[in-house]
C-alpha positions as CSV (number, residue, x, y, z in Angstrom):
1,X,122.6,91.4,78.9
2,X,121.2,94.7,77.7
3,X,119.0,96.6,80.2
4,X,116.8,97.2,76.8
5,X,115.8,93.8,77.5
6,X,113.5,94.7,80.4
7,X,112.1,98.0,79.0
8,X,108.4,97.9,78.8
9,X,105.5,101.2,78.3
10,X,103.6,101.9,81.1
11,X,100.6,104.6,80.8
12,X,101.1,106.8,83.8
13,X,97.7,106.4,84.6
14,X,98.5,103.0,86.0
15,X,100.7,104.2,88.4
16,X,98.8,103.9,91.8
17,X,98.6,107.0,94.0
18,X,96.2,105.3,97.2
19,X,96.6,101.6,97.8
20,X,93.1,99.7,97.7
21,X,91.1,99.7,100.6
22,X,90.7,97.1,102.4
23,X,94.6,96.5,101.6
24,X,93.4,92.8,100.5
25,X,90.9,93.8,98.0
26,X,94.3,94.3,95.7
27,X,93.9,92.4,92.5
28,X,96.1,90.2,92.3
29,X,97.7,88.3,88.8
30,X,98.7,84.7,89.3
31,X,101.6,83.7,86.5
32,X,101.5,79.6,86.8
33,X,104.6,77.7,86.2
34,X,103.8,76.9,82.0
35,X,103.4,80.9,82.0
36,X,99.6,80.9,82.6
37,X,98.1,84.4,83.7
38,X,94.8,84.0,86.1
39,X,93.0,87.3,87.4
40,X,92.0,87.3,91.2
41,X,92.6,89.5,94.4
42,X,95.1,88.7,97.4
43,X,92.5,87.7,99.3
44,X,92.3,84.6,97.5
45,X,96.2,84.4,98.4
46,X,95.0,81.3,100.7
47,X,93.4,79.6,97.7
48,X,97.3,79.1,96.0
49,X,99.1,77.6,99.2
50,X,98.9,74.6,101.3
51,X,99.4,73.4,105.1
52,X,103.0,73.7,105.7
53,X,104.0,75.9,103.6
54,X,106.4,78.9,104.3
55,X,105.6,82.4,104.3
56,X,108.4,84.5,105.1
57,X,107.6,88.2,105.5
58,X,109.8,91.8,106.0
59,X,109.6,92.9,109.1
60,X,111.3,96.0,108.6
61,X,109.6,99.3,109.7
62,X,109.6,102.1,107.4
63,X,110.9,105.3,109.2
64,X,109.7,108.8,108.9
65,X,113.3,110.0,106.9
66,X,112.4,112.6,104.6
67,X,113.1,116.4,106.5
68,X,112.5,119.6,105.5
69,X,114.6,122.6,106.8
70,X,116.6,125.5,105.7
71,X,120.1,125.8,105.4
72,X,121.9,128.1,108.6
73,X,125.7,129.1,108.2
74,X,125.6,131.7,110.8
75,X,123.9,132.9,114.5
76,X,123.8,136.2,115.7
77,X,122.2,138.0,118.8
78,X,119.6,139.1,115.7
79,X,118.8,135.5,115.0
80,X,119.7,133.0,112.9
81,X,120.5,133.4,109.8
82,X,118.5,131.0,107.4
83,X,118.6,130.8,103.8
84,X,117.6,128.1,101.1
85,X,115.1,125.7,101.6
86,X,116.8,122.4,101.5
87,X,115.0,118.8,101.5
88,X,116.7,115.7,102.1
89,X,116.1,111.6,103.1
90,X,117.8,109.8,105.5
91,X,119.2,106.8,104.2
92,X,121.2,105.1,106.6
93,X,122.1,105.7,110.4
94,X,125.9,106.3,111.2
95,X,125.8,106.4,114.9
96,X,122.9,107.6,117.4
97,X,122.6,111.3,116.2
98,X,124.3,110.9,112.8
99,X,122.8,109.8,109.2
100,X,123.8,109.5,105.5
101,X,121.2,111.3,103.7
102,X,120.7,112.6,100.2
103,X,120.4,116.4,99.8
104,X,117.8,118.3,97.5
105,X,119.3,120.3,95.9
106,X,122.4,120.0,97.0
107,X,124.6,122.5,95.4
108,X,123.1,124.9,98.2
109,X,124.7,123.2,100.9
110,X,128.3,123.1,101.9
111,X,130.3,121.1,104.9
112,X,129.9,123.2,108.0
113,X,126.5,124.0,107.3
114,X,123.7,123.2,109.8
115,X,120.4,123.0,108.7
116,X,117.6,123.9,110.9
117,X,114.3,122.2,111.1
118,X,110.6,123.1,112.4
119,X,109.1,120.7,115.2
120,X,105.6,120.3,115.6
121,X,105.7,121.5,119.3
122,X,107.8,124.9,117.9
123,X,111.0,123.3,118.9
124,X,113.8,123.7,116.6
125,X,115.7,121.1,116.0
126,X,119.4,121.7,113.8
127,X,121.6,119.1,112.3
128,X,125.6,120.2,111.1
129,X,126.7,118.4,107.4
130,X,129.9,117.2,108.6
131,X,130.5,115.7,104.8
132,X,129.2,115.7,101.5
133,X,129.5,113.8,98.3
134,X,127.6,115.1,95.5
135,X,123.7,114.9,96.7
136,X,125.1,112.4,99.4
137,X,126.1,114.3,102.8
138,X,126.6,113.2,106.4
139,X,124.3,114.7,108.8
140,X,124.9,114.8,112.8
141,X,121.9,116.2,114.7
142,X,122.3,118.3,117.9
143,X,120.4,116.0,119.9
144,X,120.7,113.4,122.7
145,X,121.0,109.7,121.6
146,X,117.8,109.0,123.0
147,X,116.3,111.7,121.5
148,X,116.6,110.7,118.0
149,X,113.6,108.7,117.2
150,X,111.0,110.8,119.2
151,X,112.5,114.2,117.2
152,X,112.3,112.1,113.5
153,X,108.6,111.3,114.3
154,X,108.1,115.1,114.9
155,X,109.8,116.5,112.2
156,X,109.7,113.5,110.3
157,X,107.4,112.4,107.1
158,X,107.3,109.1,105.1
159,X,109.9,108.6,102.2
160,X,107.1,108.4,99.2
161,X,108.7,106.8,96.4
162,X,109.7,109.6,93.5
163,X,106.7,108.3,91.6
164,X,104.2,109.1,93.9
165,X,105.8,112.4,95.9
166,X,106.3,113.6,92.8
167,X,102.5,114.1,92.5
168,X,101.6,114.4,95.7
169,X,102.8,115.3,99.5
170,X,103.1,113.1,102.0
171,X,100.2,112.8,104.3
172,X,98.8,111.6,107.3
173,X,97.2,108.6,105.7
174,X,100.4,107.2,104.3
175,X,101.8,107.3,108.3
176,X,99.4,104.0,108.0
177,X,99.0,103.0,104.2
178,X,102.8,103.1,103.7
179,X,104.0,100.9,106.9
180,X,102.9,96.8,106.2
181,X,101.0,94.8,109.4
182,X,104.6,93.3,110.1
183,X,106.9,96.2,111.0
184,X,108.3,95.9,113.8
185,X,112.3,96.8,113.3
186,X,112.6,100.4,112.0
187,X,115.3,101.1,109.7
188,X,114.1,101.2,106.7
189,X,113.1,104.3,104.3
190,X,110.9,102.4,101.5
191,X,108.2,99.9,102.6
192,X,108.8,96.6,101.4
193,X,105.1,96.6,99.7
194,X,104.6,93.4,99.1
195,X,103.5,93.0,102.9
196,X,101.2,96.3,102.1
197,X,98.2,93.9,100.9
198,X,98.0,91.9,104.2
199,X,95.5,92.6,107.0
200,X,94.4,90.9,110.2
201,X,92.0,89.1,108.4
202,X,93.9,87.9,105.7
203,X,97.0,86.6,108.1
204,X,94.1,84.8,110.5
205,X,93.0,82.7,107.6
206,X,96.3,81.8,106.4
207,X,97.3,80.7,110.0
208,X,93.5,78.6,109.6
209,X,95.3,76.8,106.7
210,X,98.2,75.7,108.4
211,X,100.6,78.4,106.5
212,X,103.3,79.3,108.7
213,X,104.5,82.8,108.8
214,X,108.4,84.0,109.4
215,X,109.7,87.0,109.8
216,X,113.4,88.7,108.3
217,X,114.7,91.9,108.2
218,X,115.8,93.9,105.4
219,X,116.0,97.4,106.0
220,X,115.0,98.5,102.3
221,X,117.0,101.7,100.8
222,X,116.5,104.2,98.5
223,X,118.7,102.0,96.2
224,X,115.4,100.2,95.2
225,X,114.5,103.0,93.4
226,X,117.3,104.2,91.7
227,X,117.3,103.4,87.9
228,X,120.1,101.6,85.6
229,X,122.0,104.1,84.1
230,X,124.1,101.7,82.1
231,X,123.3,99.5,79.0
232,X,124.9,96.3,80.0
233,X,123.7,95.1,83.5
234,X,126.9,93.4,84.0
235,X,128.3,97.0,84.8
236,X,125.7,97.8,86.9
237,X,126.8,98.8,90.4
238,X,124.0,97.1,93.2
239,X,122.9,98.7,96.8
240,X,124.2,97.5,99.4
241,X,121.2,96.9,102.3
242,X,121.2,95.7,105.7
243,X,119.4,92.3,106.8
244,X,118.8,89.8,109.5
245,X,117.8,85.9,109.2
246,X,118.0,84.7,113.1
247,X,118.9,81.5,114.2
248,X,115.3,80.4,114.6
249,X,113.7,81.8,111.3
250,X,116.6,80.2,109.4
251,X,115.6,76.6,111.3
252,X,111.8,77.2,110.4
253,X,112.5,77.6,106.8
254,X,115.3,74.5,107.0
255,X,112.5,72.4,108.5
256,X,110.2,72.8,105.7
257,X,112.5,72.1,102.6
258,X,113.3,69.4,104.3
259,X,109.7,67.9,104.3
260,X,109.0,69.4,100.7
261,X,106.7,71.8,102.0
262,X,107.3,75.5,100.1
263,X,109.0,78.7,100.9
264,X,106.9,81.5,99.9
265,X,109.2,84.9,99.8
266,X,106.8,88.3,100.2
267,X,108.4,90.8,98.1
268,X,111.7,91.1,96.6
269,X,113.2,91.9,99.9
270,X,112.3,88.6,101.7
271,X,113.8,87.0,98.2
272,X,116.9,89.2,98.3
273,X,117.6,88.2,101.8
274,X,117.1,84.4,102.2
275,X,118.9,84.1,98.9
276,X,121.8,85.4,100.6
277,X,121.5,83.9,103.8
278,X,122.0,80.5,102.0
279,X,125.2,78.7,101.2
280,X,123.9,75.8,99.1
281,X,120.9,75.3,97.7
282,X,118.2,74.2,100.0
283,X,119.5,75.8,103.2
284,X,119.6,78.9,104.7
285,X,121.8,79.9,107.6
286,X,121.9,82.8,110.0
287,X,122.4,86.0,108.6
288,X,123.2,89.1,110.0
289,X,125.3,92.1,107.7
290,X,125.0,93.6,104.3
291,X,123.9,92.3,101.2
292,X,123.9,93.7,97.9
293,X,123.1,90.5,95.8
294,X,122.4,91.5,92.1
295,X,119.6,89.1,91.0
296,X,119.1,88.7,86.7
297,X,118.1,86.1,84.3
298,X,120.9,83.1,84.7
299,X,120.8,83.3,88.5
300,X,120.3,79.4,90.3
301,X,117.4,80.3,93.2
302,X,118.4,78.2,96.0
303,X,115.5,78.4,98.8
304,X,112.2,80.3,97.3
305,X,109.5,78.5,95.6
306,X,107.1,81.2,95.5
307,X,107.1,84.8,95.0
308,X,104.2,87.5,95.9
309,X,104.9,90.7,95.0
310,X,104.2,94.6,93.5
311,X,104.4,95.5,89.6
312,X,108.0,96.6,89.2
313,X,109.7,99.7,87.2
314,X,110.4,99.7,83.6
315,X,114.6,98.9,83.2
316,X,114.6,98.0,86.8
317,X,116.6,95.9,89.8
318,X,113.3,94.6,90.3
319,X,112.0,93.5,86.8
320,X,115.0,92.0,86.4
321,X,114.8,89.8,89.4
322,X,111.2,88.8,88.5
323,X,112.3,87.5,84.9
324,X,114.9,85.8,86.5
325,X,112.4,83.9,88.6
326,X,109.6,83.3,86.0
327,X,111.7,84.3,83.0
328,X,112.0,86.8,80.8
329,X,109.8,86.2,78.4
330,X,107.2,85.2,80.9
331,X,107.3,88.1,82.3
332,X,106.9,90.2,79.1
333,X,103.4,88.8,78.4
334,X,102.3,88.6,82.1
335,X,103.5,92.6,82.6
336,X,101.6,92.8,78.9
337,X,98.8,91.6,80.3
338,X,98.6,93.3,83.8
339,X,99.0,96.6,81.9
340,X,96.1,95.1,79.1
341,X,93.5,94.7,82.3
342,X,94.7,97.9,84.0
343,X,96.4,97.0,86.9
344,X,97.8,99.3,89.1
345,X,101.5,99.4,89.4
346,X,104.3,100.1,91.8
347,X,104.2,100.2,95.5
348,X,100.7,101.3,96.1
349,X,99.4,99.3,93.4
350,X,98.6,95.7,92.5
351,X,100.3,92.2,93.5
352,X,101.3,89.3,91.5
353,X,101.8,85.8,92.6
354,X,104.4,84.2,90.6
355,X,106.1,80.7,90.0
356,X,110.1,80.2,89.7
357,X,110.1,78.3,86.7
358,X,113.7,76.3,86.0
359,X,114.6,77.9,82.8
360,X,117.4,76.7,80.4
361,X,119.3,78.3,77.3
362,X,119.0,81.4,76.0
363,X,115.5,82.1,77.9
364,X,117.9,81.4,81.5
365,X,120.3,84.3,79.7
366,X,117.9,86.8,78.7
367,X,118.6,86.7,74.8
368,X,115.0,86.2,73.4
């Protein structure tokens, strides 16, 4: 399949800087199972579910990974002495004081460096690149194990996706907007923003209903936001991310399929993960591990019956797991649409509540 396939234009007007406040008031665009597009906010989420039904949520915690500092490669009695700015994003944790992390720019930094960062109580804090790969490096911080987490939410700000940092610092409000009701397990450096549209409300009158809630764990990389680079998505090489299904979310979920009652997946993570936490269809096991699960038109869904989540990226993972779900061509007119009635895309933008639809031929393969 060609990743021209799931090319679309998006006026960059739609991109959404600020989510909507209250998080709820979100509009939200329900695609039906025949294709059907109806225009309404999340907080008529309730309205589309029943008593029983599943909702499985991310209960990853966004961490604050992207740094400042300036590169050090040597300390006198005069000082030390600092040169280029460097900025990087901590991507995943090697051991208590150690991190991959991607550099920017990274041709100013060499192995053996240490870069030296500002605290917010005028405590310097220094981290040695003990390897590097391109913009990819290994960072050990010259700090106690305990230490870590305290230091990050010091020197620490939230990951912005490129489309929004790109217009805009990170600020104190996104140490709130940019972190879903759910987290609880930090790890992650992206939100998984699907949960961003809930509130307390909104959870207390799904629990009214008789919707159960689960929680999972994908800690979400900056993987989700890397594009395709190639033309056939067959030769595309897929993140790897880190997840958990425990014993008792995976006999939640079990218990409903097997009473017909639906599981609901918020956001592409949830999907991601119970899809591979399941060795047959209609049953999910325990999960603990990496996954890196490639999800495009063709694929069988084994568990999720429902899917709420953000407008996705042009040539995209994403898209391309959504027209796998609804299909392709389905997706086309309801992204048409969205874009038609202004929506506001990507992770601080709008919702859509969509239906896995059973799709055969060349619709299930993409070739429309």
């Amino acid at each position: 399949m060609q990743v021209d396939l799931f090319d679309f234009d998006l006026p960059e007007e739609l991109i959404a800087l600020r989510p909507a406040v209250p998080r709820d008031s979100a509009r939200l665009l329900h695609v039906g199972a025949t294709g059907q597009a109806g225009h309404h906010v999340v907080s008529d989420l309730p309205e589309f579910l029943g008593a029983g039904d599943v909702l499985v949520v991310n209960t990853t915690k966004v961490i604050p990974a992207r740094l400042v500092g300036r590169r050090v490669r040597e300390v006198t009695d005069a000082g030390a002495n600092t040169g280029a700015k460097v900025e990087l994003t901590l991507t995943e944790r090697l051991g208590p004081v150690a991190w991959n992390c991607m550099l920017k720019p990274a041709r100013r930094v060499k192995v053996g460096d240490s870069i030296m960062f500002d605290s917010s109580d005028d405590n310097t804090v220094t981290g040695r690149v003990r390897a590097r790969s391109g913009a990819n490096a290994e960072l050990e911080f010259d700090l106690e194990p305990d230490a870590m987490e305290p230091v990050l939410a010091r020197i620490g700000a939230m990951p912005l996706p490129p489309y929004i940092a790109g217009k805009r610092a990170p600020d104190a409000r996104d140490d709130d907007d940019y972190q879903t009701l759910f987290a609880t397990h930090a790890g992650a450096v992206a939100a998984p923003t699907a949960g961003l549209h809930f509130t307390p409300e909104l959870v207390a009158r799904l629990k009214d209903r008789g919707i159960q809630l689960v929680g999972v764990t994908l800690h979400v990389g900056p993987g989700t936001f890397l594009p395709v680079k190639v033309s056939d998505i067959a030769s595309h090489v897929m993140h790897s991310e880190w997840g958990e299904v425990t014993q008792s979310a995976a006999d939640t979920i079990n218990a409903a399929r097997a009473q017909g009652r639906r599981i609901v997946c918020v956001g592409t993570t949830a999907l991601r993960l119970v899809e591979s936490a399941c060795p047959e269809a209609g049953r999910i096991a325990a999960f603990r591990g990496d996954t890196d699960i490639f999800i495009t038109p063709g694929y069988q869904f084994r568990i999720c019956d429902l899917l709420l989540t953000n407008f996705h990226l042009p040539r995209s993972t994403l898209f391309m797991l959504v027209s796998a779900f609804s299909g392709l061509s389905v997706m086309q007119a309801a992204y048409a649409e969205a874009v038609a009635k202004g929506y506001r895309f990507y992770s601080y933008g709008d919702a859509c509540l969509l239906t896995r639809t059973e799709k055969t031929g060349t619709e299930n393969n993409g070739e429309v």
